[in-house]
C-alpha positions in Angstrom: 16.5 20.2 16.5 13.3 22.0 15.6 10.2 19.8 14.7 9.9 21.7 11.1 13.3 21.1 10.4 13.4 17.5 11.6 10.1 16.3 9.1 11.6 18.1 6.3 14.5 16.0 6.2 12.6 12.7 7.2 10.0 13.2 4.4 13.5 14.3 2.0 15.1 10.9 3.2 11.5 9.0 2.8 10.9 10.2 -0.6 14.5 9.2 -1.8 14.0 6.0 -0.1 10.3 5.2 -1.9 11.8 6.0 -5.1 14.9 3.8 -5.2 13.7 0.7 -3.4 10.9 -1.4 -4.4 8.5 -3.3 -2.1 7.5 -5.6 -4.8 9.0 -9.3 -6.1 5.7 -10.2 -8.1 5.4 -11.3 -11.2 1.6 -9.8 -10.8 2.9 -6.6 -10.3 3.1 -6.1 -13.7 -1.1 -5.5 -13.6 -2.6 -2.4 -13.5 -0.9 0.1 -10.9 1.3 -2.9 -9.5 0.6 -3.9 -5.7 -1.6 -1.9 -3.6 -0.5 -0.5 -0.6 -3.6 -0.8 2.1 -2.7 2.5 4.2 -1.7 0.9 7.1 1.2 1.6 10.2 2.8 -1.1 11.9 0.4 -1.0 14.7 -2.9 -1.7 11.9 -0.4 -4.4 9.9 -0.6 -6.6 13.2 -4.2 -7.0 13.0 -4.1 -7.4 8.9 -4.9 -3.8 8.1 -7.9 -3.3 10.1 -8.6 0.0 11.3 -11.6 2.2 10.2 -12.9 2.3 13.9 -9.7 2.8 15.5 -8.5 5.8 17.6 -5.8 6.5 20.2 -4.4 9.7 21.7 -0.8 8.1 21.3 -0.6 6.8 17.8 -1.6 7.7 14.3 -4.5 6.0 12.6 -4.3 7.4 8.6 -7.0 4.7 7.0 -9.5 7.3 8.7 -8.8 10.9 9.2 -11.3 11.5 11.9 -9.7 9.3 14.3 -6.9 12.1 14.2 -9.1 14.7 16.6 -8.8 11.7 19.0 -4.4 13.0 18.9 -3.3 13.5 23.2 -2.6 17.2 24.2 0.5 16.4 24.9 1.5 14.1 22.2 3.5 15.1 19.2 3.6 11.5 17.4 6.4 10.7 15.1 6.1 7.3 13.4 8.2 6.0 10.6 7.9 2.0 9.8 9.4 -0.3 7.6 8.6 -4.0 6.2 11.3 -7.0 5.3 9.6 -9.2 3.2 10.9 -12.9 1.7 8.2 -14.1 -1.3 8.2 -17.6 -2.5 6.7 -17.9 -6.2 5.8 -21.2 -7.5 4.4 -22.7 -10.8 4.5 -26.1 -11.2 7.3 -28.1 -10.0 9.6 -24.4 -10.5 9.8 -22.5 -7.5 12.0 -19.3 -6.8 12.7 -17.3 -3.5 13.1 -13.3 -3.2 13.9 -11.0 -1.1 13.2 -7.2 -0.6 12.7 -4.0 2.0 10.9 -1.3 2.1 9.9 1.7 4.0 6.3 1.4 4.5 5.3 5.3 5.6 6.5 8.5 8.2 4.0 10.3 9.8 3.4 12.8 12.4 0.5 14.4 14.1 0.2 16.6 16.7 -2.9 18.3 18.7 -4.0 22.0 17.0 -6.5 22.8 19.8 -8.9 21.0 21.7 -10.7 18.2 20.1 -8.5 19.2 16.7 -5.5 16.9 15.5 -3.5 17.5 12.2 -1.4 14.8 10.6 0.8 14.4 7.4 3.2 12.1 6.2 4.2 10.0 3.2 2.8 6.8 1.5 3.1 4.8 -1.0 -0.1 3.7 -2.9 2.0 1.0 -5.2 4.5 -1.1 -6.0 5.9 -2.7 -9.2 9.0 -5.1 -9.8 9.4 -8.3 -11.1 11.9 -9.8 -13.3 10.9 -12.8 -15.2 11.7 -15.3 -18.6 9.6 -17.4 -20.7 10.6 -19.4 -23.7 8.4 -21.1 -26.5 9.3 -23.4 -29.6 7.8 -22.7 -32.7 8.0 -24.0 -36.6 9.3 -21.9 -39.6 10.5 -22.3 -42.8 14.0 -22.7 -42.0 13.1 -25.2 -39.0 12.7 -24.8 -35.1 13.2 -21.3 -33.4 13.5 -20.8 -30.0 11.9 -17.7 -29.0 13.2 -16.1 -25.7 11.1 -13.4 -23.9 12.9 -11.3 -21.0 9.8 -9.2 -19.0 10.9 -6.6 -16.5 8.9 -3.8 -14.3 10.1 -1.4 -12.0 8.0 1.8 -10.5 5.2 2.6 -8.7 3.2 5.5 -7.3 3.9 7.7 -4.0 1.5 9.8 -1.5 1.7 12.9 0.7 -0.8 13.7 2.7 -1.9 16.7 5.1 -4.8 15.4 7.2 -7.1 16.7 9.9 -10.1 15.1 12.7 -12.2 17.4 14.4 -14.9 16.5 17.4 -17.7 19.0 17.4 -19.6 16.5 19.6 -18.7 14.3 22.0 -18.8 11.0 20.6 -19.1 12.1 16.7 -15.9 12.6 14.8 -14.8 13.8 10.9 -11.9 14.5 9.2 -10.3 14.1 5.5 -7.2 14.0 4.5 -6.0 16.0 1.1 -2.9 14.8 -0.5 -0.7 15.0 -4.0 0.0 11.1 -5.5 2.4 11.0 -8.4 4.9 8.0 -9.8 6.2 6.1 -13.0 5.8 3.2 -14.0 8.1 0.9 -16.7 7.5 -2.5 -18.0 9.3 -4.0 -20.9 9.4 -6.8 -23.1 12.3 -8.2 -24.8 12.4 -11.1 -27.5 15.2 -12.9 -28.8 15.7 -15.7 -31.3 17.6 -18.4 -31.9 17.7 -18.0 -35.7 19.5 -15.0 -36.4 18.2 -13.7 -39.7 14.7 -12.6 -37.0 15.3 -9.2 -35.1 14.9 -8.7 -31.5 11.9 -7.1 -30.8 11.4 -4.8 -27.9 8.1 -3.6 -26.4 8.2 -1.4 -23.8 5.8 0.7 -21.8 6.3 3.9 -19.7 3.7 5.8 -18.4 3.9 9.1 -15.4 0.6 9.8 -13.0 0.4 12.9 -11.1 -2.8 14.3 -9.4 -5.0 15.1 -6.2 -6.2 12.4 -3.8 -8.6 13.4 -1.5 -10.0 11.4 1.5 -13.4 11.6 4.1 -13.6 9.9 7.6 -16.4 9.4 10.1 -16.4 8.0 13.7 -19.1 7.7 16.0 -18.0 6.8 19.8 -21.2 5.3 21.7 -20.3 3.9 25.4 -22.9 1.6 26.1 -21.6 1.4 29.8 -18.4 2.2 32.5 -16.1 -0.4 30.6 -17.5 -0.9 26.9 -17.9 1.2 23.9 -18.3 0.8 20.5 -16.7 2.9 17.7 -18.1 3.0 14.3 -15.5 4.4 11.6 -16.4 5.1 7.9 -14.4 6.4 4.9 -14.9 7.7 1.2 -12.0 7.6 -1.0 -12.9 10.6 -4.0 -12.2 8.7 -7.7 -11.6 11.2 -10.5 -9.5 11.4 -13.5 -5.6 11.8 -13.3 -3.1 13.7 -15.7 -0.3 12.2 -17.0 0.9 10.2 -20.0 1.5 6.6 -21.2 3.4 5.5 -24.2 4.0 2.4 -26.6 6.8 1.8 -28.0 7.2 -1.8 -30.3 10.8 -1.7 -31.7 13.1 -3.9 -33.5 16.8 -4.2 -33.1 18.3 -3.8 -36.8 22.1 -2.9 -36.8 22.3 -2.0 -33.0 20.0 0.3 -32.9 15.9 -0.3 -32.0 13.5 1.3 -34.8 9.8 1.3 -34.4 7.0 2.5 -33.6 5.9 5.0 -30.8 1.9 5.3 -29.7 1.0 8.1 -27.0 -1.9 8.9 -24.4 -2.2 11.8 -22.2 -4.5 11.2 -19.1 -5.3 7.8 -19.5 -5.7 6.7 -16.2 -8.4 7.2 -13.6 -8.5 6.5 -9.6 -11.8 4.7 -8.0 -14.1 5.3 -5.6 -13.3 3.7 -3.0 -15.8 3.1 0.8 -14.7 1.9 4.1 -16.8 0.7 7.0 -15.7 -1.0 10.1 -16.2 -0.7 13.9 -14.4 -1.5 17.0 -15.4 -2.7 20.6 -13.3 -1.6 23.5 -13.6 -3.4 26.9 -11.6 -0.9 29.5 -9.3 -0.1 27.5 -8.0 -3.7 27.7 -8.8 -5.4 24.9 -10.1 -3.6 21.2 -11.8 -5.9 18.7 -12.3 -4.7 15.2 -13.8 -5.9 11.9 -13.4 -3.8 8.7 -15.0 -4.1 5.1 -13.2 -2.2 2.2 -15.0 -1.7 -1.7 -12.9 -0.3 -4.3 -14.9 0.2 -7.5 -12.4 -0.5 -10.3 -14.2 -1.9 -12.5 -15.5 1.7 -13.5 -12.0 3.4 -13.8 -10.5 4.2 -17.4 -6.9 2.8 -17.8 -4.6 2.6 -20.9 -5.1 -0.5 -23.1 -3.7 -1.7 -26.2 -6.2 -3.0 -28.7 -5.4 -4.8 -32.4 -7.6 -4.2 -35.5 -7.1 -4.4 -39.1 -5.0 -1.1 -39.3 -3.2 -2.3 -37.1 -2.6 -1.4 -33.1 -4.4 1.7 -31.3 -3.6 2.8 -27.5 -7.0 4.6 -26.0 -8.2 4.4 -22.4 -11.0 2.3 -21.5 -13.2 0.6 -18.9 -13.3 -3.0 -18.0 -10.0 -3.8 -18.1 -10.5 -4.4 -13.9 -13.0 -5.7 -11.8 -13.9 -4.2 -7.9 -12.1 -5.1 -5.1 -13.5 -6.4 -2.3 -11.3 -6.4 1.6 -12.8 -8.1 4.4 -10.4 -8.0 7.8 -10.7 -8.6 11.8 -8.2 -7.2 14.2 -7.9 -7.9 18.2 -5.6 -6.0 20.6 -4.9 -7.2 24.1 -3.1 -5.1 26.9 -2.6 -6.6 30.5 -3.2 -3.4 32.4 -2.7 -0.4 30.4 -2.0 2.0 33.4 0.5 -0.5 34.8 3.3 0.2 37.0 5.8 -2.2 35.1 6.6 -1.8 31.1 5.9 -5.4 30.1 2.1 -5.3 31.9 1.9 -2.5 29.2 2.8 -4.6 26.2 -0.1 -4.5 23.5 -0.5 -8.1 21.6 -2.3 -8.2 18.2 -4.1 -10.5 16.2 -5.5 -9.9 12.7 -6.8 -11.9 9.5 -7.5 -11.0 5.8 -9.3 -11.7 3.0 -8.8 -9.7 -0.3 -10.2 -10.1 -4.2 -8.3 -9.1 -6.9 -8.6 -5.6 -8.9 -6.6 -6.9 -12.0 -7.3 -9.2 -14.6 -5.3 -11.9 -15.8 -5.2 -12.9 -19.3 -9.1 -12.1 -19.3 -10.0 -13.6 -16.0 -10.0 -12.6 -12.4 -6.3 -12.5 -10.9 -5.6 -14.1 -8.1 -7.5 -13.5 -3.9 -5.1 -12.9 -1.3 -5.5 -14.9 2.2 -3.4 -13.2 5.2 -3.0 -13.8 8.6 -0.5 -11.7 11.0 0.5 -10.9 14.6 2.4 -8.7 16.8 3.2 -6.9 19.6 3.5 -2.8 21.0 6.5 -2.5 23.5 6.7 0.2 25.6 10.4 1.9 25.2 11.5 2.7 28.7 14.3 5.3 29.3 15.2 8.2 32.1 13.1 10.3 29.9 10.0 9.3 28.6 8.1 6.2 28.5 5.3 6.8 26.1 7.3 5.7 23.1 6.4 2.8 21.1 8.4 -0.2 19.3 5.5 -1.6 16.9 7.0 -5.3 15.4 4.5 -7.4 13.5 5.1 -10.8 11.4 2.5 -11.7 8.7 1.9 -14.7 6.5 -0.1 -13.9 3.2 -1.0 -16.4 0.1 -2.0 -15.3 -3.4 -4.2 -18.0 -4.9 -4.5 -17.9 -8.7 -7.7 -18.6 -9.8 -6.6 -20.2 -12.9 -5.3 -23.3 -12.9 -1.6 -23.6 -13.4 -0.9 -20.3 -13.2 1.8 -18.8 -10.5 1.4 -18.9 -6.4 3.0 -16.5 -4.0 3.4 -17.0 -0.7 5.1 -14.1 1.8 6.6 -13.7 5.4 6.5 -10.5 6.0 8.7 -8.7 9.0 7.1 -5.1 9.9 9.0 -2.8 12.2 7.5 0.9 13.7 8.9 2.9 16.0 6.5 5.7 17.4 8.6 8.9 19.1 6.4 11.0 21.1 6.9 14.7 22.4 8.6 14.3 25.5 11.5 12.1 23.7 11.8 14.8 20.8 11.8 17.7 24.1 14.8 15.7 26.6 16.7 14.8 22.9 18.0 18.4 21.2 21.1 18.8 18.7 23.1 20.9 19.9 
C-alpha cells in the first residue's frame, strides 16, 4: 500500500471517528467550547502533557512544530492513539459513573531533507457531552408545580494540521504548524411541568465554527557537556476571530408542535492567544526531565452571550465571559540503556504531574482547577522485521475541584494507548 493512499484513508476513518464519538461525560462541558484538548500523543500524556522542549528522531512531538526538523532520515512515523476513560461525578451525597472512548489524534511525519521534517495529522481541540436533570418546586396560584429540566450537549471542534521544523543552526530550531479547525456544537434545555395547563418550554442552542489556526515553535539545543543538554522549547498560538454562526432558539410546545422565538449571530466567536514555554534536560540520552508553563488569554476572546433587558433578550458577542488559563506540568522519562541489545533494557518509563485553571466561568465565578497526575511506559515492538516501533500505554488520574462550594466533582482514570509504526514496518508490510 502506498503512503498517500494509506493517510488518506486513516485521516477518512479519523475524522468519522472524531465526529461520532465523544470524549466528554462532563456536566462542565456545557461551558464555553466544552473540554479542551491539550495537543498531546500518548508518549506527552504519560508525563501529563508536558512537552514544549521535547524532540526525538523517532516520534512526533505536535505541541511544538520545531521539534519536527529533529524527524530520523530514515523514519517515516505513523502514530495514531486513543484514550478509555471512566469519570466519576459527585455532588453531595449523589454520585454517578460514566464511561466513554475516544480517539485522541493520527499523525505522521517524515524527513523532507536534511535538518527538515514535515508533519500532519488530525486533532481535536474539544469536546462536549453531558446529559443531566434537575428539578425545583415552586408556588402558583393553582398550588405546588414541579418543574423538571432535562440539559443535553453533544459536539465539539476538530483540527488538521500540516506542520514543518527546520534547523538552520545547529542547536536552534523553528517551525509552525498551519491548520483548518471547524465543529458544532448543541446544547438544549427542556422544561416540563407537573401542572398541565403550563407548556414545555425548550431552549436550545446551536452554533458552527470554522476557520484558520496557525501555530509558532522555537527550540534551542545547548549541550553543556559529553552527557547533558538542555533544550529550551517555546510556542505562540495566533488568536483571531472565527466565522461561523450561533443561534437561540426559546420555544414552547403548544399542540405538538414548538413555537418561539429564533435569535441569530454570525461570527461570534473568537480563539486566544495562547504562549508556551518549557525546557528539558537530557542526561545521555537516559533519562529526559521536563517542566512546561502554558497561558491562554481567554479572558480577551469575544464569545456569544445571552443578555436580558427590558425589551426583552438580545444575543451579541462579548468579552469577559472567560478568564485566562493558566497550565503548569513536569514530565520525567527513564530508559535503562537506550542502545541495548535486549527489547525490555529499551523500555521508556514516564512520570508526569499537572496543574490547570479554569477558562470558563460558572454561574459568574471561576469554574473549577484540574489536578492530574499520570504514568506510563514506551515498549519496544519486536518482530523479524523491524524493531523501531513503539507501543505507547499510559494511565492517568485527574481531579476537577469546584471552587464553589457544593457544586459538582469529577474525578477520571484515564487509559491511553499509542502505537507508533515506523518506515521499515510500512516497507517489509505491502498489500498486495
Amino acid at each position: 500500500m502506498k503512503y498517500p493512499l494509506l493517510i488518506a484513508s486513516a485521516l477518512a476513518l479519523t475524522t468519522t471517528a472524531m465526529a461520532q464519538n465523544n470524549g466528554s461525560n462532563s456536566p462542565y462541558s456545557r461551558y464555553g467550547f466544552g473540554l479542551l484538548n491539550d495537543r498531546q500523543s500518548a508518549t506527552s500524556t504519560a508525563m501529563s502533557g508536558t512537552g514544549y522542549g521535547w524532540r526525538g528522531g523517532t516520534e512526533v512531538n505536535f505541541k511544538n512544530p520545531a521539534s519536527f526538523s529533529a524527524i530520523d532520515s530514515l523514519s517515516f512515523i505513523f502514530d495514531v492513539g486513543l484514550s478509555l476513560q471512566n469519570a466519576n461525578i459527585k455532588q453531595g451525597n449523589q454520585s454517578v459513573n460514566a464511561r466513554n472512548t475516544s480517539i485522541d489524534y493520527i499523525t505522521v511525519g517524515f524527513r523532507g531533507a536534511r535538518h527538515l521534517g514535515f508533519s500532519l495529522g488530525m486533532i481535536p481541540y474539544s469536546t462536549i457531552g453531558y446529559s443531566m436533570n434537575d428539578k425545583r418546586t415552586w408556588t402558583a396560584s393553582t398550588g405546588d408545580v414541579t418543574e423538571t429540566n432535562v440539559h443535553n450537549g453533544s459536539g465539539g471542534l476538530q483540527q488538521v494540521y500540516l506542520g514543518v521544523g527546520w534547523e538552520p543552526f545547529r542547536g536552534f530550531s523553528f517551525g509552525v504548524n498551519g491548520g483548518y479547525l471547524w465543529g458544532d456544537m448543541e446544547h438544549n434545555i427542556v422544561a416540563s411541568f407537573s401542572d398541565a395547563t403550563i407548556n414545555t418550554r425548550r431552549r436550545a442552542y446551536d452554533s458552527h465554527v470554522k476557520t484558520y489556526t496557525v501555530n509558532f515553535g522555537l527550540q534551542y539545543e545547548q549541550r553543556i557537556n559529553k552527557k547533558n543538554s538542555i533544550i529550551l522549547g517555546l510556542t505562540y498560538g495566533f488568536g483571531h476571530k472565527t466565522q461561523g454562526y450561533a443561534n437561540y432558539y426559546d420555544q414552547q410546545l403548544q399542540n405538538k408542535v414548538y413555537v418561539g422565538d429564533t435569535l441569530s449571530l454570525r461570527n461570534g466567536f473568537e480563539l486566544p492567544h495562547t504562549y508556551g514555554v518549557g525546557f528539558t534536560w537530557n542526561y545521555n540520552n537516559r533519562l529526559r526531565v521536563a517542566a512546561d508553563y502554558t497561558l491562554q488569554e481567554w479572558s480577551k476572546v469575544q464569545y456569544p452571550t445571552l443578555s436580558t433587558s427590558t425589551s426583552g433578550y438580545t444575543y451579541t458577542a462579548k468579552t469577559g465571559q472567560f478568564t485566562d488559563l493558566s497550565k503548569y506540568s513536569l514530565g520525567a522519562e527513564y530508559i535503562v540503556n537506550p542502545d541495548g541489545y535486549r527489547w525490555y533494557n529499551r523500555i521508556r518509563y514516564r512520570l508526569g504531574a499537572a496543574y490547570t485553571t479554569p477558562y470558563t466561568k460558572v454561574n459568574g465565578s471561576d469554574g473549577p482547577r484540574n489536578y492530574q497526575v499520570s504514568a506510563g511506559v514506551g515498549i519496544p515492538i519486536v518482530n523479524s522485521h523491524n524493531n523501531r516501533c513503539v507501543l505507547n500505554l499510559a494511565a492517568g488520574f485527574e481531579h476537577v475541584a469546584p471552587q464553589i462550594s457544593g457544586s459538582l466533582k469529577e474525578n477520571y482514570m484515564r487509559f491511553s494507548i499509542g502505537v507508533t509504526f515506523n518506515e521499515n514496518w510500512f516497507n517489509k508490510w505491502k498489500a498486495q
